[in-house]
LOSE-248413 format. One record per residue: residue in three letters; z, x, y of N, C-alpha, C in turn. Coordinates in steps of 0.2 Angstrom, whole numbers, plus 5000, padded with zeros to 4 digits. Layout:
REM LOSE-248413
ALAZXYZXYZXY...
REM end
This chain:
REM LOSE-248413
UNK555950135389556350175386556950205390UNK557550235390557950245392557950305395UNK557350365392557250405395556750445395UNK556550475400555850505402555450525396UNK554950535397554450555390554250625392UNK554650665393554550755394554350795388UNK554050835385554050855381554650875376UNK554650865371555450885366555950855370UNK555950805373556250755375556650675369UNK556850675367556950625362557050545366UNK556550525364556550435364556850415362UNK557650375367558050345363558350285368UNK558550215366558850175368559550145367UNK560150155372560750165370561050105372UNK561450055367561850005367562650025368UNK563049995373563750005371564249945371UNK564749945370565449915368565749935371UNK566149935376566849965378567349935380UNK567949955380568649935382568649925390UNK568049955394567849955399567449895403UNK567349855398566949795400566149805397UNK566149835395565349855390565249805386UNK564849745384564749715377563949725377UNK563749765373563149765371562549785375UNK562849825382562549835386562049885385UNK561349895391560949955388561150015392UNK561250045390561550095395560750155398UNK560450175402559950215403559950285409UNK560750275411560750335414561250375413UNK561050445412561650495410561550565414UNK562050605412561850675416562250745408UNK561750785411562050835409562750865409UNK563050895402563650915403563450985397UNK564051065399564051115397564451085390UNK565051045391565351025384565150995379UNK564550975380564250915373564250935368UNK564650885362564550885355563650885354UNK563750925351562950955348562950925341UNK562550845339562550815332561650805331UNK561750845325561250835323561150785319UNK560150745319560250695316559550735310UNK559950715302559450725297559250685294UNK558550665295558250615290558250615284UNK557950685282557850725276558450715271UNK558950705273559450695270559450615269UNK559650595263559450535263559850495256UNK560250435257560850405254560550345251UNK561050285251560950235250560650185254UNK560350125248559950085252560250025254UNK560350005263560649965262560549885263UNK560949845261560849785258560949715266UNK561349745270561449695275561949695277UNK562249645284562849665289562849575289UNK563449555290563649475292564349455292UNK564349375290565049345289564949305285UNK565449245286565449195280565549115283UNK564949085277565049015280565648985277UNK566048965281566648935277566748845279UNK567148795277567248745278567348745284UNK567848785285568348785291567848785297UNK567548845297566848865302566448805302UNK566148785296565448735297565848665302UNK566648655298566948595301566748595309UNK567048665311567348655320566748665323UNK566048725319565448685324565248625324UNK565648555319565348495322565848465328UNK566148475328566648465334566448495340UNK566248555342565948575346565048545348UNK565048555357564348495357563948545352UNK563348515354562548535351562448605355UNK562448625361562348645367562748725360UNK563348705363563848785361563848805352UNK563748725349563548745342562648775341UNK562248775346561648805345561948885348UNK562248885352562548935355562748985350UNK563248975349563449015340562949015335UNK562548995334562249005331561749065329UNK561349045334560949095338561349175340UNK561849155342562249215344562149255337UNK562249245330562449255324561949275323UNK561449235321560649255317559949255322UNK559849245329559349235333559149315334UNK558449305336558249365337558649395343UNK558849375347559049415353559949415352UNK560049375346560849415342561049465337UNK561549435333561749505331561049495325UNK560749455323560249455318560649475310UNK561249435306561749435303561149435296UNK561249475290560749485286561049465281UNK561649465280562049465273562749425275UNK562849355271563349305273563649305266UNK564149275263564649245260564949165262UNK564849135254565349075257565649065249UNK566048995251566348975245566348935238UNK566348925233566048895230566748865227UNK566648785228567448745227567548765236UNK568248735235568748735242568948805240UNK569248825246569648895248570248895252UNK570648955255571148935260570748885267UNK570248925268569848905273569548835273UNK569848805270569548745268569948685273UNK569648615271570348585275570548525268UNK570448545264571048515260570748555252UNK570748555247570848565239570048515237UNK569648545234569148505231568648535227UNK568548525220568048545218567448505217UNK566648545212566148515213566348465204UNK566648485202566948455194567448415191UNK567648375197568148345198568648305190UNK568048275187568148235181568648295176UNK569048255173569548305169569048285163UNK568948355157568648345150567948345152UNK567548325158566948355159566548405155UNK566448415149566348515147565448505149UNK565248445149564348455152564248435157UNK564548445161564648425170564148385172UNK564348335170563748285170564048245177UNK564548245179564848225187564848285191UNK564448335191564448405197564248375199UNK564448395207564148365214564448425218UNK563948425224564148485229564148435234UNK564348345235564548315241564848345246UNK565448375245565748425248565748445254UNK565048485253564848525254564248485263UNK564148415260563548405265563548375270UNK564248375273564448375281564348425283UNK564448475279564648545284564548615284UNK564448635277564248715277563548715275UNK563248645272562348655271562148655277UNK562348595284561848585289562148665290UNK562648705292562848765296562148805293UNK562048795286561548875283560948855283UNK560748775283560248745286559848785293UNK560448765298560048795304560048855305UNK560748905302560548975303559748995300UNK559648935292559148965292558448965297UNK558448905300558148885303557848935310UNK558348965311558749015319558349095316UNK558549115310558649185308557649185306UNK557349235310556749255309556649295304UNK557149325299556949385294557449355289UNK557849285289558149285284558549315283UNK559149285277560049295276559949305268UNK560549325265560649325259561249295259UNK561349265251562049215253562449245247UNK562849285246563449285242563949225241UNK563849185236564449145235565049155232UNK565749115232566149155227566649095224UNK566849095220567249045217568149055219UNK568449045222569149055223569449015216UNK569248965213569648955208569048895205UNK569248895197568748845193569148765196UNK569148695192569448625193570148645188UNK570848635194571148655188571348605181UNK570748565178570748555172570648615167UNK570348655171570048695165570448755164UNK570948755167571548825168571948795163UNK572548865161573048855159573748835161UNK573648825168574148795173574248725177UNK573548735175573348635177573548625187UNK573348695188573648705196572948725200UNK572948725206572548755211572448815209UNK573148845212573248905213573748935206UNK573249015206573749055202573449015194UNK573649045186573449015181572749055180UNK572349025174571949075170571449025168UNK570849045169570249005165570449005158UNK570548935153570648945146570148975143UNK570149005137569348995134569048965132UNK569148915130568648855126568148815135UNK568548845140568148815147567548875150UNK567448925144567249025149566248955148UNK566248925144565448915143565248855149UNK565748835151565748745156566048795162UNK566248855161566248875167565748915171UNK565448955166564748975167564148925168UNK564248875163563648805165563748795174UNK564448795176564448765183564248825187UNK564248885188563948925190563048915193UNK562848895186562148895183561948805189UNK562448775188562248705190562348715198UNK562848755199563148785208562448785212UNK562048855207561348875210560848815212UNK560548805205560248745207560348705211UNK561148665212561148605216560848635225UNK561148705225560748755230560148735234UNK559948755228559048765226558748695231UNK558948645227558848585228558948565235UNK559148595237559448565245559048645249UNK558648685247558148725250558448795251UNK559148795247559748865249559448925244UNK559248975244559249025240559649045237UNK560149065233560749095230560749175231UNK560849215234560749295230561049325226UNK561749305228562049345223562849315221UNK563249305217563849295215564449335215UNK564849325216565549365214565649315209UNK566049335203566249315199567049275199UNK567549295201567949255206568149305212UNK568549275217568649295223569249315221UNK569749375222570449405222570549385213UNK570349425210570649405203571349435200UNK571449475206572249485205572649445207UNK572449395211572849325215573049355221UNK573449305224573749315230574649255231UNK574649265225575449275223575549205222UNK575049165222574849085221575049055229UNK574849085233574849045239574348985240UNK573649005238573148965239572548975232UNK572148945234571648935227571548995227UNK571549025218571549065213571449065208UNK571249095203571249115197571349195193UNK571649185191571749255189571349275181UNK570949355182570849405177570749465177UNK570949495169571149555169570349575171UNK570049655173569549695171569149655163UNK569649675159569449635152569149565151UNK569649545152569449465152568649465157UNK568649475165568049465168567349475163UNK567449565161566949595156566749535152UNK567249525149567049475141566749385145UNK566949385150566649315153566049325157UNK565949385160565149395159564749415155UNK565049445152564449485146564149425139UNK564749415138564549335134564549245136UNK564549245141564649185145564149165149UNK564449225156564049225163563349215162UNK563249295161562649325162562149305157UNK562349315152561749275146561849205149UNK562049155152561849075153561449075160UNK561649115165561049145170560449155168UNK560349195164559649215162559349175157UNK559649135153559449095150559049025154UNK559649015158559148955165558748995169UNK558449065170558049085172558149085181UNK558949125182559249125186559149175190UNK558849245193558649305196559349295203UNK559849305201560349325206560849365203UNK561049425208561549485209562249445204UNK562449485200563349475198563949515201UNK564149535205564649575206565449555204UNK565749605202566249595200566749615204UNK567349635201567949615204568149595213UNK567849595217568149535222568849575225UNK569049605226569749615231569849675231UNK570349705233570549755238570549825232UNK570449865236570049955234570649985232UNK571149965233571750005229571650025223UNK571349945220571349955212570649965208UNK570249975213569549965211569250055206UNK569650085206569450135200569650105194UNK570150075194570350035185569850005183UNK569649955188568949905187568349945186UNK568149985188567650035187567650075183UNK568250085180568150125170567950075167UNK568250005167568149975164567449915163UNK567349875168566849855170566149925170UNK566149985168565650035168565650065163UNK566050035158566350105152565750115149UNK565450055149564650075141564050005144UNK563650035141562949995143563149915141UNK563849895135563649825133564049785139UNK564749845140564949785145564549805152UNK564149835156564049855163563149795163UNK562849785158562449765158562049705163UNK562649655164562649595165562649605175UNK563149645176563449655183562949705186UNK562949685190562449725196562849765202UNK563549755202564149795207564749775209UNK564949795212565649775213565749745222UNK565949715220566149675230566949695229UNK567249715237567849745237568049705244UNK568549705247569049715252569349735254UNK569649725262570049795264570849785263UNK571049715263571749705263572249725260UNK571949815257572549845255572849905258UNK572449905267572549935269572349935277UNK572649935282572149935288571649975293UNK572050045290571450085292571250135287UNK571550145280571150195275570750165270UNK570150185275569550145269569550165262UNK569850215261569850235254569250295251UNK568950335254568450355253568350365245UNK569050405244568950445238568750375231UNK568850335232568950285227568250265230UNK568050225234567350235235566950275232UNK566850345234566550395231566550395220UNK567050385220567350385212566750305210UNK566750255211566550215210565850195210UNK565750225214565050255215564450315210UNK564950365208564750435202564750365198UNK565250335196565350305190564550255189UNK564450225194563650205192563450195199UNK562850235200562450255208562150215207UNK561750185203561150135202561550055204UNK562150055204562549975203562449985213UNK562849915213563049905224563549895223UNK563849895229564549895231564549885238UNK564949815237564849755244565249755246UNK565449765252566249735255566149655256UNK566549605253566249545254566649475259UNK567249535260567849495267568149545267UNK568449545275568849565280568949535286UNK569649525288569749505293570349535296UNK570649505304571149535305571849465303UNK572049465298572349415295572949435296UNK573349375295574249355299574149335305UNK573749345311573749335317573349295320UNK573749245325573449195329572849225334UNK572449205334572049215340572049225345UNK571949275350572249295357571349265362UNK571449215365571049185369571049205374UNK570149205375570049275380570349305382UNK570549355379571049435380570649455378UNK570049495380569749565378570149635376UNK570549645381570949685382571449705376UNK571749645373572149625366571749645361UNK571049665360570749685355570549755355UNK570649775361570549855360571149865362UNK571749865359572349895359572749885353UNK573349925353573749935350573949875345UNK573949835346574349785343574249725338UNK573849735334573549715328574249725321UNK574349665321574649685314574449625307UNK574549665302574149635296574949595290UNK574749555284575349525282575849605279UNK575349655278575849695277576349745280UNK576349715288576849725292577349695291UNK577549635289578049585285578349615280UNK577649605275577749595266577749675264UNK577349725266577049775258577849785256UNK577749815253578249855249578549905254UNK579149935252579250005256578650065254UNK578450065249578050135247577250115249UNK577150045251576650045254576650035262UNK577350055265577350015272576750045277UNK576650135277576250165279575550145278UNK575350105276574550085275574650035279UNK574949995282574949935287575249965295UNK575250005297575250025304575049945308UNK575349945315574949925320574249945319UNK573749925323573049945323572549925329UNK572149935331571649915337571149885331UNK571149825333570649765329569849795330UNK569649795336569049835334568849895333UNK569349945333569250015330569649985322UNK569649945320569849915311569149915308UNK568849875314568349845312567849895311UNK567649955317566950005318567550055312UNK567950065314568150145308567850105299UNK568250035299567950025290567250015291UNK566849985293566150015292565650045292UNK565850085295565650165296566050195290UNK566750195288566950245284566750215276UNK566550125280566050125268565450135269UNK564950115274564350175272564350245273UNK564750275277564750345274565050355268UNK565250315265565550325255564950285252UNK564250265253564050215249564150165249UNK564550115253564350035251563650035255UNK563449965253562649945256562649905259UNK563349855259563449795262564049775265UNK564249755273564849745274564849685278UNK565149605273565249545274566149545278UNK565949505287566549485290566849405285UNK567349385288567649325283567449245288UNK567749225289567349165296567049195300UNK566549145302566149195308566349145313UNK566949065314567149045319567849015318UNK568349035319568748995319569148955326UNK569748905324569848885332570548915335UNK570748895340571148965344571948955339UNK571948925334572748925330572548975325UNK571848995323571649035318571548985313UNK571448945312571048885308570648845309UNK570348795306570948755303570948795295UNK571448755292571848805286572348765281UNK572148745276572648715274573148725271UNK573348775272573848835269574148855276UNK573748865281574148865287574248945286UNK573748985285573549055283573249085289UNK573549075295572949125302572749185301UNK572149165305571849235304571249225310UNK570949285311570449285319569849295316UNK569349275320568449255319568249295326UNK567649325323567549355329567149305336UNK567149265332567049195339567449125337UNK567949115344568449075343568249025348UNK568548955344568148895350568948875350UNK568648805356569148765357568948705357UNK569048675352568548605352568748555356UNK569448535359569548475362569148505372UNK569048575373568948555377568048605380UNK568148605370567248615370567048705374UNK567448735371567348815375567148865371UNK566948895372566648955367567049015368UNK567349075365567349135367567149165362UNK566749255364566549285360567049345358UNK567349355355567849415355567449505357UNK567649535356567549615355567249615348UNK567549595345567349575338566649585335UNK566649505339565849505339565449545339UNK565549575347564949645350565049705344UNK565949685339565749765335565349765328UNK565349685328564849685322563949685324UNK563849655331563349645330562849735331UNK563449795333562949865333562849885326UNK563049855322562649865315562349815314UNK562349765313561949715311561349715312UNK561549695320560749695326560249765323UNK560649835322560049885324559949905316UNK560449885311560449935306560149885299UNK559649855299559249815296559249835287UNK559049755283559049765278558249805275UNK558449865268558149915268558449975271UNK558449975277558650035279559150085274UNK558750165274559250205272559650235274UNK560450255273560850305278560550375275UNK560450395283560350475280561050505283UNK560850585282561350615287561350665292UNK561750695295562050695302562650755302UNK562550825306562850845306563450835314UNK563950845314564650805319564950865318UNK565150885325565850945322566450915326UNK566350845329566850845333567250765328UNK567750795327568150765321568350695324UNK568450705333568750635333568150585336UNK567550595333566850555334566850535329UNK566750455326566750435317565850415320UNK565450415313564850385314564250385309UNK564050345309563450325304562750335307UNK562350335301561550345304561250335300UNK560650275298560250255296559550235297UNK559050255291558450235295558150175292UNK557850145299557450065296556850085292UNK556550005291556050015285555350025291UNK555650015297554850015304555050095303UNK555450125301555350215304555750225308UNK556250195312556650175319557450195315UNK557650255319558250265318559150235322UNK559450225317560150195321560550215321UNK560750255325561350295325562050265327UNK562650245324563150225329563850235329UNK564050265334564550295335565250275338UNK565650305337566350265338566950315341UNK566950295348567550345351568050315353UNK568650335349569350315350569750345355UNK569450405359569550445363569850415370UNK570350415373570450385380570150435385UNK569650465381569050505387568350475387UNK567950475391567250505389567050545387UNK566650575382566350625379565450625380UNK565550685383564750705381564250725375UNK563750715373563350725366562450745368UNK562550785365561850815364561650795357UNK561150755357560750715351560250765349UNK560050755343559350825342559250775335UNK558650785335558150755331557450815329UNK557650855324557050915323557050945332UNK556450965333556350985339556550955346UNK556650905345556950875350557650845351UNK557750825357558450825359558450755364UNK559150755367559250705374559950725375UNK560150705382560950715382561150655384UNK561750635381561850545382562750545382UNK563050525386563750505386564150455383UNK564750445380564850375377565750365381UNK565650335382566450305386566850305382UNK567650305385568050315382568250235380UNK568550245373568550185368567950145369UNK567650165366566950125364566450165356UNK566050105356565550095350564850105355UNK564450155352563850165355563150135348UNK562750125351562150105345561650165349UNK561350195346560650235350560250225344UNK559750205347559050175344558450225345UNK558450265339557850315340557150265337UNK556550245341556050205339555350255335UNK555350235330554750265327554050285330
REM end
């Protein structure tokens, strides 16, 4: 243990991250200081259950670990789901092609198909099944897999296009049958499904890349009469979550998607994203979504630091200033102020921290690998992965990234409950949750270009422990 077994002494093991060259280190020695934040930890206080910490198997990613040898593709992998890594509990991937993809393809390719008697997940069996194959292989306690549709075959839209355009209605029954047939073909090949989004960004993304657009309304009436009764009818036990994209708008979705037992019946919660803002997680909107139904989830199911090429090994590049998002270009003027510059891993440790302390249960990263141009991409849409390769010359780097997903992931386990915690020092963000072994995980986040000192108390007991300046701490109180 970290530290001496004195009586009223608190057993605890301390992991850090820092700007100072910390990845995931244990840290075991500390001293006393007059100044310590005095944070109390309450178990007795006690939140939401949570669901799991991960990323996403996307084409892109499963592609470039083939191109990289065996060696650093076992490497990554293990890094992700291996007991002595970040141990990722909750993944997402794609159903159909995506930006992420390397070119446009559906499992329903035949036009007039309406009994998808040509569905086929071919697609798919170069690259993202071996990828969840072996992770499953790797992962000792097992993943959940959120799928999500970016767009149906554009046969069945009213724009006959990839992107942008509207499921017709005479295709809502052959849209849900391929859902139904999605899982199974799954099943078939040893995958578990857990849960669904019903499509990814259903407000679009201005038609740049695969899409489908629906109101609130429209989703309701295509799960409640479509989805969810052809689910259950195939005797299908997987999550529905609904609307898919970013937290601006997510109370409209929640009156409506919640308004009464016939339409909320089918949905099991809502999956969100961060891209309407780089650093306000939105509490208040959280919160609200939440009263609206406590019994439902609410998943964050992507984020990423997106517009930006990847900065190869630069550590130093991710804990600085200079993160910018597409809405440093594009927002509007009245939304210029949500897209600041940002420090990529204080994006990363402030939104996770600031959705479980609002409630969510679940927070899915977007690639778990891309390569150093931020793809590949067939839209030529960059964006950064918290492990970047180079394939021609077969190199691995791990970003800060990494190290900042894996102090949730690694210590804060499926089941666990967040309890709470009393903090009087405003510029410390931080979560605490307990696992289902009895073991506590506390983790903290200082933006501070100081060190600070902290006095931990747990009931009767206590510790005194330091955390450096700009860093992520994990402290692991053991059962």
């Amino acid at each position: 243990m970290a530290c001496n077994t004195k009586e009223n002494k608190l057993l605890i093991d301390v992991y850090e991250t820092s700007a100072n060259g910390n990845k995931l280190k244990k840290i075991s020695e500390f001293t006393s200081a007059e100044d310590a934040v005095a944070i109390q930890l309450l178990p007795d206080e006690k939140y939401q259950t949570i669901t799991g910490f991960g990323g996403s198997f996307t084409e892109s990613s499963a592609y470039l670990l083939n191109q990289v040898s065996k060696a650093n593709r076992d490497l990554i992998l293990e890094a992700y789901f291996g007991s002595e890594g970040a141990k990722y509990s909750l993944t997402r991937t794609h159903i159909n092609s995506c930006d992420f993809s390397l070119s446009n393809y559906s499992y329903a390719p035949v036009p007039g198909d309406i009994a998808l008697d040509n569905f086929s997940i071919e697609e798919d069996r170069d690259d993202i099944i071996p990828m969840i194959k072996d992770a499953m292989a790797i992962s000792e306690d097992g993943f959940k897999i959120l799928s999500s549709p970016w767009t149906a075959p554009p046969w069945m839209k009213d724009n006959k296009h990839w992107c942008g355009g509207k499921l017709l209605p005479e295709y809502y029954d052959t849209w849900a049958l391929f859902f139904s047939k999605y899982i199974d073909a799954y099943k078939t090949e040893g995958i578990d499904i857990w849960g669904l989004t019903v499509e990814n960004e259903p407000l679009g993304n201005n038609s740049n890349w695969e899409s489908m657009h629906f109101t609130p309304e429209e989703m309701v009436e295509f799960v409640s009469k479509h989805l969810g009764p052809k689910l259950k009818d195939d005797g299908h036990d997987v999550k529905i979550l609904g609307y898919d994209q970013n937290r601006d708008e997510l109370k409209e979705w929640a009156d409506i998607m919640y308004k009464d037992e016939e339409s909320s019946k089918y949905f099991d919660g809502m999956a969100i994203h961060w891209y309407a803002s780089t650093y306000d997680f939105m509490p208040e909107t959280l919160q609200y979504t939440y009263k609206k139904a406590p019994n439902k989830l609410m998943i964050q199911s992507e984020a990423c630091v997106d517009s930006e090429i990847p900065h190869w090994q630069d550590d130093k590049w991710y804990w600085s200033k200079e993160g910018t998002d597409w809405g440093w270009d594009w927002a509007p003027d009245d939304q210029k102020h949500l897209h600041p510059k940002y420090v990529p891993v204080y994006r990363y440790a402030r939104d996770i921290i600031g959705c479980l302390n609002n409630y969510v249960q679940g927070w899915i990263d977007w690639n778990m690998v891309l390569d150093r141009q931020g793809g590949p991409n067939w839209f030529k849409n960059w964006c950064v992965a918290p492990v970047i390769v180079d394939p021609e010359k077969d190199e691995v780097y791990f970003t800060p990234l990494y190290h900042t997903m894996a102090h949730f992931s690694k210590y804060i386990r499926p089941g666990a409950v967040r309890i709470g915690f009393e903090n009087p020092d405003k510029d410390l963000m931080m979560t605490a949750a307990q696992n289902p072994d009895g073991s506590i995980a506390l983790v903290i986040l200082n933006m501070d270009l100081k060190s600070k000192n902290i006095k931990l108390s747990l009931g009767d007991s206590s510790v005194e422990i330091q955390i450096s300046a700009q860093a992520i701490q994990t402290v692991v109180i053991p059962s």
